[in-house]
NUBAPA-574186 format. One record per residue (C-alpha): residue in one letter; x, y, z; residue number from 1. Coordinates in nm, 3 decimals, always signed. Example, Ala and Ser with C-alpha at 12.3 -4.5 7.8 and 13.67 -1.06 7.14 Angstrom:
<atoms>
type A x +1.230 y -0.450 z +0.780 seq 1
type S x +1.367 y -0.106 z +0.714 seq 2
</atoms>
This chain:
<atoms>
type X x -3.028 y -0.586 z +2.312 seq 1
type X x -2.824 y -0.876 z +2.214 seq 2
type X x -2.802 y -0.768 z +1.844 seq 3
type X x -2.662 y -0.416 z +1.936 seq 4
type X x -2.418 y -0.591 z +2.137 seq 5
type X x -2.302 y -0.851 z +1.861 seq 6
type X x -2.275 y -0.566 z +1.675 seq 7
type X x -2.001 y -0.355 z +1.826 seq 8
type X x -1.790 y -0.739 z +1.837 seq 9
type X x -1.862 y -0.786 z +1.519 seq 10
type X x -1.757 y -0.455 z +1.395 seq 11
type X x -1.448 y -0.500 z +1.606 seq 12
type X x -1.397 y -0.886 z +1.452 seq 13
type X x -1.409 y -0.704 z +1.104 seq 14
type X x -1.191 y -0.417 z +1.179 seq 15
type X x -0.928 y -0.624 z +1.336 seq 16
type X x -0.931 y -0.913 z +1.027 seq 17
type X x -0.915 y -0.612 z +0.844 seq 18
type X x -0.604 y -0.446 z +1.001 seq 19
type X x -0.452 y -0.757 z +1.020 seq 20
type X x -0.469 y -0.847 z +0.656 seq 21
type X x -0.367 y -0.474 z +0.559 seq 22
type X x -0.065 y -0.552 z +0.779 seq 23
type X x +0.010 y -0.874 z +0.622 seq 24
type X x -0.072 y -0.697 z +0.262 seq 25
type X x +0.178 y -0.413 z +0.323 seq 26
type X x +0.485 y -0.694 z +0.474 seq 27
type X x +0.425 y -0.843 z +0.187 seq 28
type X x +0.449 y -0.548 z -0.065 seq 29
type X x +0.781 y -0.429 z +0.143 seq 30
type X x +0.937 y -0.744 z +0.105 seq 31
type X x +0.842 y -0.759 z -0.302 seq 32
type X x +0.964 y -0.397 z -0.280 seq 33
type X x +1.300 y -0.528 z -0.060 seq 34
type X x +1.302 y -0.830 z -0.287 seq 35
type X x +1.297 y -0.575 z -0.646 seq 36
type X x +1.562 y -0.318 z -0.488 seq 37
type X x +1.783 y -0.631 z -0.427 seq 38
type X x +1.771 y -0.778 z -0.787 seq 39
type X x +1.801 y -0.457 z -0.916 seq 40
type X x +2.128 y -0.382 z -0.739 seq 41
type X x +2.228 y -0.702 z -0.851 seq 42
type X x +2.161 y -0.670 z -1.169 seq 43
type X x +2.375 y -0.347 z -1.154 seq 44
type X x +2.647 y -0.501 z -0.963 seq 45
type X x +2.666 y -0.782 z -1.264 seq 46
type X x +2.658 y -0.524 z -1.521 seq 47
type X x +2.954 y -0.297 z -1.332 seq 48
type X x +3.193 y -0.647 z -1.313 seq 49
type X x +3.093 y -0.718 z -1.704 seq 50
type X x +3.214 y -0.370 z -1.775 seq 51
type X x +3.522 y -0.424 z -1.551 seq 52
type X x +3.647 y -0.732 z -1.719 seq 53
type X x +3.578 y -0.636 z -2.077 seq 54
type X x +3.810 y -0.335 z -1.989 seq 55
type X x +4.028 y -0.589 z -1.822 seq 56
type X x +4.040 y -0.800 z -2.166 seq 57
type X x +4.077 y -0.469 z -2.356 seq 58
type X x +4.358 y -0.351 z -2.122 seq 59
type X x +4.515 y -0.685 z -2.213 seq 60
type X x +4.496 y -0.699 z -2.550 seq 61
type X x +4.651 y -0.343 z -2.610 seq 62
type X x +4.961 y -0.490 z -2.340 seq 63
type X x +5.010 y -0.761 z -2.551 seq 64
type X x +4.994 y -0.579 z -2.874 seq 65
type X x +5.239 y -0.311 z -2.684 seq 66
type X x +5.495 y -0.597 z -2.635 seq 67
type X x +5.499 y -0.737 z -2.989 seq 68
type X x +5.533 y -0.395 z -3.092 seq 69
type X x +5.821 y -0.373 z -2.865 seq 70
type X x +5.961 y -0.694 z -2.969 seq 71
type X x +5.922 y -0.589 z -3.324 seq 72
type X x +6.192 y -0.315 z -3.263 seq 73
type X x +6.383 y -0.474 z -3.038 seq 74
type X x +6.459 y -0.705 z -3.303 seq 75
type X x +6.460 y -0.449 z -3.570 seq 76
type X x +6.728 y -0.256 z -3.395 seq 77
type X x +6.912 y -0.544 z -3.297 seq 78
type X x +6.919 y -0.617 z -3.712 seq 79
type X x +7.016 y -0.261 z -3.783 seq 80
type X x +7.290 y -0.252 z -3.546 seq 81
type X x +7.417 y -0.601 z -3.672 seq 82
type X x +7.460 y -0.431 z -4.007 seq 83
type X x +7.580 y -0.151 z -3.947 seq 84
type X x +7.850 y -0.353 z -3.780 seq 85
type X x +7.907 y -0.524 z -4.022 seq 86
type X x +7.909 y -0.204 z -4.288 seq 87
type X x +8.174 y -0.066 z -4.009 seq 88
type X x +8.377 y -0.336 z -4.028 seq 89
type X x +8.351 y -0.345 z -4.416 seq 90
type X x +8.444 y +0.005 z -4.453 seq 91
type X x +8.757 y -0.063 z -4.244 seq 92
type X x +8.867 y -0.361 z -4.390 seq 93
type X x +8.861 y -0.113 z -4.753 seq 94
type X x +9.016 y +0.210 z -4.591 seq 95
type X x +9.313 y -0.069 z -4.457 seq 96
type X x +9.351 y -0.258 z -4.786 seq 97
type X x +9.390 y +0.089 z -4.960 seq 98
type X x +9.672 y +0.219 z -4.653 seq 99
type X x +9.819 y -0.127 z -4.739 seq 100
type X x +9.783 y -0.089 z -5.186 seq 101
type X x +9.922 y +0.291 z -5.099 seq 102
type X x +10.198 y +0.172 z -4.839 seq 103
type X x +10.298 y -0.156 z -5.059 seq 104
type X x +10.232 y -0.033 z -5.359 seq 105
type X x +10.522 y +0.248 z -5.341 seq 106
</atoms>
């Protein structure tokens, strides 16, 4: 009579160890799970701000290429004009030395 009654405690002993470590078992897998989601999104969130500034560096190398360029003909047009000036003046300096030849010459 006292075995069928150790029985039914010890069946309840086991079942409760056993619920307790399947509790512990599946806390433990949730936070591995919790734990794997997290590095995962972190690893994503790294990857996303990698992209972002290598499109950053990209973005800056095509300004700064932009603004030589744009110094380039700033410069080139500044040149051009400078010489055409100077053809202008040139030119005028011949058309008055002929007036003067055709004027002073008569």
């Amino acid at each position: 009579s006292k075995e069928l009654r150790s029985k039914p405690q010890q069946q309840d002993l086991q079942k409760s160890v056993y619920e307790e470590a399947k509790s512990e078992t599946m806390k433990s897998i949730i936070s591995a799970s919790r734990l794997s989601d997290m590095k995962l999104k972190r690893a994503q969130i790294e990857a996303f701000l990698r992209r972002k500034v290598e499109e950053k560096q990209e973005l800056t190398r095509r300004l700064t290429k932009l603004k030589e360029e744009d110094a380039t003909h700033i410069r080139k047009s500044q040149e051009l004009a400078r010489s055409r000036q100077k053809q202008g003046f040139t030119f005028i300096h011949i058309v008055l030395a002929l007036l003067a030849g055709i004027v002073f010459g008569s």
